[in-house]
C-alpha positions in Angstrom: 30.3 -45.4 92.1 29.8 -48.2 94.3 27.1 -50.5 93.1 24.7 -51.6 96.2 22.0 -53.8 96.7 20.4 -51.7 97.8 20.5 -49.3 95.1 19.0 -51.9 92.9 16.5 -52.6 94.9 15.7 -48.8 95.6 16.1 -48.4 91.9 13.6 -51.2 90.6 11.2 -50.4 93.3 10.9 -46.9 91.4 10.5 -48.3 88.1 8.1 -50.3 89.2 6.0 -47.9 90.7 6.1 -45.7 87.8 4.7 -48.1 85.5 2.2 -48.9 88.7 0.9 -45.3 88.7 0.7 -45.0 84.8 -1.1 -48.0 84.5 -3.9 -47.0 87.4 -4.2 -43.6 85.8 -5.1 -45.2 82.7 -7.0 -48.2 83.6 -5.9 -51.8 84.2 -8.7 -53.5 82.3 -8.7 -51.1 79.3 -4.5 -52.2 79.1 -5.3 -55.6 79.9 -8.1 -56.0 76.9 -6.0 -53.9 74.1 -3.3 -56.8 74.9 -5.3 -59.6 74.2 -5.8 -57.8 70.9 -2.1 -57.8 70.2 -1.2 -59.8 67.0 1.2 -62.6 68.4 2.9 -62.5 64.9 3.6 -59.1 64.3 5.5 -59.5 68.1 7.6 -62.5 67.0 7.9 -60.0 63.9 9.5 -57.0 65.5 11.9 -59.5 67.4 13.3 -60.1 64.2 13.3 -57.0 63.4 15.2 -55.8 66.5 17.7 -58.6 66.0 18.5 -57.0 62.1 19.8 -54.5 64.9 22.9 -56.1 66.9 25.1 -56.8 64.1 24.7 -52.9 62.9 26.0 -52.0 66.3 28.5 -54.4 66.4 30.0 -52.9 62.9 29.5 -48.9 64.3 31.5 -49.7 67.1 34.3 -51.5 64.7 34.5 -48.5 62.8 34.7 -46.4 65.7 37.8 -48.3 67.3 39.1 -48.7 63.6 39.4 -44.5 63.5 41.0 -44.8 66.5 43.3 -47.6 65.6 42.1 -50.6 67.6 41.2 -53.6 66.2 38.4 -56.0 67.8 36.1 -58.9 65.2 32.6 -57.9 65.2 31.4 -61.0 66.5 33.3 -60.1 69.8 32.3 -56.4 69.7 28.5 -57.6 69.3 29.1 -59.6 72.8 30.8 -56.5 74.0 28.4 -54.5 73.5 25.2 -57.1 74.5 27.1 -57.7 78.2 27.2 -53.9 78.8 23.7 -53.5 77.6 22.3 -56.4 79.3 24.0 -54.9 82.6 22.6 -51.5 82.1 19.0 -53.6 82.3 18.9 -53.9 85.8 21.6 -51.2 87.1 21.2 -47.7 87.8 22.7 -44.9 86.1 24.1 -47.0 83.3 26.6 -48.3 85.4 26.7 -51.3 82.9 28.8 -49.0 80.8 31.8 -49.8 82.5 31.8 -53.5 81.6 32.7 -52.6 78.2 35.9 -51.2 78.6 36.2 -53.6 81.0 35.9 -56.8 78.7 37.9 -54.9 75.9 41.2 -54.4 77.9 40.8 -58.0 79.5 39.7 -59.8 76.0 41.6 -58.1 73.9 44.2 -56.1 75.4 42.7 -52.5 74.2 43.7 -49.5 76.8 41.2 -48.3 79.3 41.1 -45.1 78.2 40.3 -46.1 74.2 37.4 -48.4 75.9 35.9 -45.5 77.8 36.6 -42.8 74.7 35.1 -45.2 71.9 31.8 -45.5 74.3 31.9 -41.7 74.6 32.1 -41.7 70.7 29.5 -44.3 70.8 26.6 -42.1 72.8 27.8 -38.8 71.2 26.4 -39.9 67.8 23.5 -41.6 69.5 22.3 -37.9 70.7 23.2 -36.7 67.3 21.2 -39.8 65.6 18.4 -39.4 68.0 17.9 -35.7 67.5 18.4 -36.0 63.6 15.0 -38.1 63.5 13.4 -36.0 66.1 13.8 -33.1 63.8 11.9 -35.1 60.9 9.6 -36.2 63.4 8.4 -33.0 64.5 8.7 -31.9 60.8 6.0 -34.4 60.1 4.0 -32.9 62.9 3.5 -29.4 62.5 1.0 -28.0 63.9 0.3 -30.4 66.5 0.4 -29.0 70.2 3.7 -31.3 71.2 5.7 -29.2 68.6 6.7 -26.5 70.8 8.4 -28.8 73.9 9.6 -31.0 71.9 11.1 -28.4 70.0 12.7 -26.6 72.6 13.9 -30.1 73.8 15.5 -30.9 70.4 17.0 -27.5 69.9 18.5 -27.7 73.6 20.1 -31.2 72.1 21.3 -29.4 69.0 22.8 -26.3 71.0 24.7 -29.3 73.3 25.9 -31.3 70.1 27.3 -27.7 68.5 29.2 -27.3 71.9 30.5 -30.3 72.3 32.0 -30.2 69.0 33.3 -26.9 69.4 34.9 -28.0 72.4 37.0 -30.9 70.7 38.0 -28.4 67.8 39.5 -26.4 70.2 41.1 -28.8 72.3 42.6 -30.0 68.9 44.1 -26.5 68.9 45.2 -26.0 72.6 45.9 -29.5 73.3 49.9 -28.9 74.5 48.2 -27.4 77.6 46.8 -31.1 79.0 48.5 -34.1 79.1 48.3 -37.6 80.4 45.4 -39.6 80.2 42.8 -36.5 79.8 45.0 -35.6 76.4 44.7 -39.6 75.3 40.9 -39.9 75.7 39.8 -36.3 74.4 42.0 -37.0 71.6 40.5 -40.6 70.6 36.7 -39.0 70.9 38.2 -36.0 68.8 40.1 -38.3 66.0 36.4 -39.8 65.3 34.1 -36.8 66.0 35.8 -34.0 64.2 37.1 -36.0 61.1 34.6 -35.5 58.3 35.1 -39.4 56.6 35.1 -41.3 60.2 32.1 -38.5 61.0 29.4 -39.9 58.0 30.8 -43.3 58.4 29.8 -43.7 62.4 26.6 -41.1 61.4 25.0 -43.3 58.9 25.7 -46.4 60.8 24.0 -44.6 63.8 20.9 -44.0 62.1 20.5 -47.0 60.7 20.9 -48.5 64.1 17.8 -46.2 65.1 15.9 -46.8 62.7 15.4 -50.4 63.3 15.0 -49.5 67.1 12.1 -47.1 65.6 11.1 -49.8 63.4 10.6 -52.4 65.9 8.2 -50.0 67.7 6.5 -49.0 64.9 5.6 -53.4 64.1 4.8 -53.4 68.0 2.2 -50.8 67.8 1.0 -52.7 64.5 -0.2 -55.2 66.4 -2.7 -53.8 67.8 -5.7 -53.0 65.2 -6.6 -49.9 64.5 -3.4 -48.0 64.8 -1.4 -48.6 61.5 -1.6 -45.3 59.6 0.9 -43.0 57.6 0.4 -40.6 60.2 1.7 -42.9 62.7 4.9 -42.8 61.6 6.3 -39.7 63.0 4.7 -40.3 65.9 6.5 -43.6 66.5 9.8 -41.4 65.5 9.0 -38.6 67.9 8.1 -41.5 70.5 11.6 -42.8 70.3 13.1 -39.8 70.2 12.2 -38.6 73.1 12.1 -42.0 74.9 15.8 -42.5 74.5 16.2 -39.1 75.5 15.2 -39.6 78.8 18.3 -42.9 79.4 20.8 -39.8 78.6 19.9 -39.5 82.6 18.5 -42.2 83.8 16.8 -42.8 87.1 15.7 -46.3 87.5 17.4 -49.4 85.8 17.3 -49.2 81.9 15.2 -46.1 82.8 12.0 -48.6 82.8 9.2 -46.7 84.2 10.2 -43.4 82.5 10.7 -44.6 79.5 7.1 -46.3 78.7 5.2 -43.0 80.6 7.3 -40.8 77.9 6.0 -43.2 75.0 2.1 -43.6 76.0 2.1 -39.6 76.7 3.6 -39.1 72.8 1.0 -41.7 71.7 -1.6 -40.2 73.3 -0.7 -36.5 72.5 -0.7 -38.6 68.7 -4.2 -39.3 69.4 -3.3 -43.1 69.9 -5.5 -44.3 72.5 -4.1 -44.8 76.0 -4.4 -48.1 77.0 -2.8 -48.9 73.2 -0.2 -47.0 73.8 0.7 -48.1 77.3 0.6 -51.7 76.2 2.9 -51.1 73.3 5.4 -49.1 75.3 6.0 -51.9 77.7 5.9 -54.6 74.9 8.6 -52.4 73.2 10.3 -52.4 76.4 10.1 -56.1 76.7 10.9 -57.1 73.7 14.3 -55.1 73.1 15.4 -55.9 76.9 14.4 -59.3 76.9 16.8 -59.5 73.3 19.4 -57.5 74.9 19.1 -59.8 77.9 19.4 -63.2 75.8 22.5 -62.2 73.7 24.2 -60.7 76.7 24.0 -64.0 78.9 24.9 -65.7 75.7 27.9 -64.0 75.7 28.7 -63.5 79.1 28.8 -67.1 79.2 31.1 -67.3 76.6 33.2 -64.9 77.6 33.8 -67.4 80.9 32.1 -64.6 83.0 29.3 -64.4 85.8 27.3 -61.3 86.3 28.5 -60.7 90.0 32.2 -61.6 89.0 30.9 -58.8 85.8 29.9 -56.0 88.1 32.9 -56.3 90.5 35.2 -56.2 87.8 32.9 -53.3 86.3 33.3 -51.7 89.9 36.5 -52.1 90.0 37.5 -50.9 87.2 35.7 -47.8 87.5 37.5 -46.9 90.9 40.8 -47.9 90.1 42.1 -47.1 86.7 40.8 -43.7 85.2 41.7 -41.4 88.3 
């Protein structure tokens, strides 16, 4: 997919009215005087706690290319994964993705195709992770009147997850019928996803990567009096849940826009006011972008890359050697 100015533009200026119209429905003062209220320290707080999160990826993804029997330090696959990330910020459709395999085959000479399978992996158990808490989520809101949507949403998710799997077993089975490159990468995604020890290993690590993303939401919303509460807890999980669901197709850049109109509607179905919820959605936002962003220019830097010379080798890349 050929990445455009224009489609970035086109992109942003839809993000940006999303959050316009959300905001405006709501009420710009009411936002504007629940984040004055904000605790500056429990912010600075849930940076920290969002940072606990980098090196949790960065060890997933080792044991993800370990099962598939490439090798890559975790200090490398940290900066891997914080370029990609960082790209996926401000490009549509998660286009950002690509840099991975991208930085893998040129840093470390691992294949194309175990770049682009070990990022399949990588999302697979992010659906599973993500639906897992939504489950205990809505089981800590029964009764509410988001239970139903959400789930038919979940059990949608679970009914994909079940096929998908299904899907590898039996390629496992009927796998003399496809060869080449197809055979290499369903195989690497299979060798992960349907062994039982590599399957718990890359699961817990998964949720626990969640649950600090869930956790640095939940301190966010703490900042804002009146809102800590046990029964804010699932809401912050369903909140997430849901939120990340939405970047599994996303329409604007990092799906900003979508994202924080998901959140403040879970809030507010929570019984979290509004403008409380609005303001902690985008501070969320901010927060885990703007650390995303930070590590991933770090990196880039180190890596003796630019971000144009990243997203023509991304483009590149994607055209040229997975036909």
């Amino acid at each position: 997919m050929r990445i455009t100015r224009r489609k970035i533009i086109a992109t942003s200026i839809l993000a940006i009215l999303i959050l316009f119209l959300t905001a405006s429905i709501i009420g710009w003062m009411d936002i504007i005087d629940k984040l004055r209220t904000a605790s500056p320290a429990l912010i600075a707080l849930s940076i920290l706690v969002y940072l606990i999160s980098w090196p949790l990826r960065g060890i997933r993804y080792q044991q993800i290319l370990a099962q598939i029997g490439a090798k890559g330090d975790l200090n490398f696959l940290v900066g891997c994964i914080a370029v990609s990330q960082s790209a996926n910020v401000f490009l549509p459709a998660r286009l950002g993705d690509v840099a991975r395999p991208y930085l893998l085959k040129k840093m470390k000479n691992i294949s194309l195709i175990t770049g682009f399978s070990s990022l399949a992996v990588e999302r697979i158990f992010d659906v599973i992770a993500i639906a897992t808490v939504g489950g205990v989520a809505v089981l800590g809101l029964r009764g509410m009147l988001i239970d139903q949507w959400i789930t038919n949403t979940l059990t949608i998710t679970g009914l994909g997850i079940v096929a998908v799997f299904g899907l590898l077993v039996l390629f496992l089975k009927l796998r003399t019928t496809i060869g080449g490159v197809i055979d290499r990468f369903i195989r690497e995604i299979a060798l992960v996803s349907t062994n039982p020890r590599a399957f718990a290993i890359v699961f817990a690590g998964s949720l626990l990567v969640w649950l600090f993303d869930i956790l640095t939401c939940f301190v966010i919303l703490s900042a804002f009096s009146g809102t800590t509460s046990r029964s804010m807890v699932p809401i912050v999980f369903l909140a997430i849940t849901v939120g990340n669901l939405t970047k599994i197709f996303p329409i604007t850049p990092g799906s900003i826009g979508p994202y924080e109109f998901v959140l403040t509607g879970i809030f507010s179905l929570g019984g979290i006011n509004s403008a409380i919820g609005f303001a902690a959605a985008v501070l969320d936002h901010i927060v885990k972008n703007s650390v995303t962003l930070v590590l991933g220019s770090a990196y880039l830097s180190r890596f003796g890359l630019s971000w144009s010379r990243l997203v023509e080798a991304a483009e590149q890349t994607e055209r040229t050697e997975l036909k």
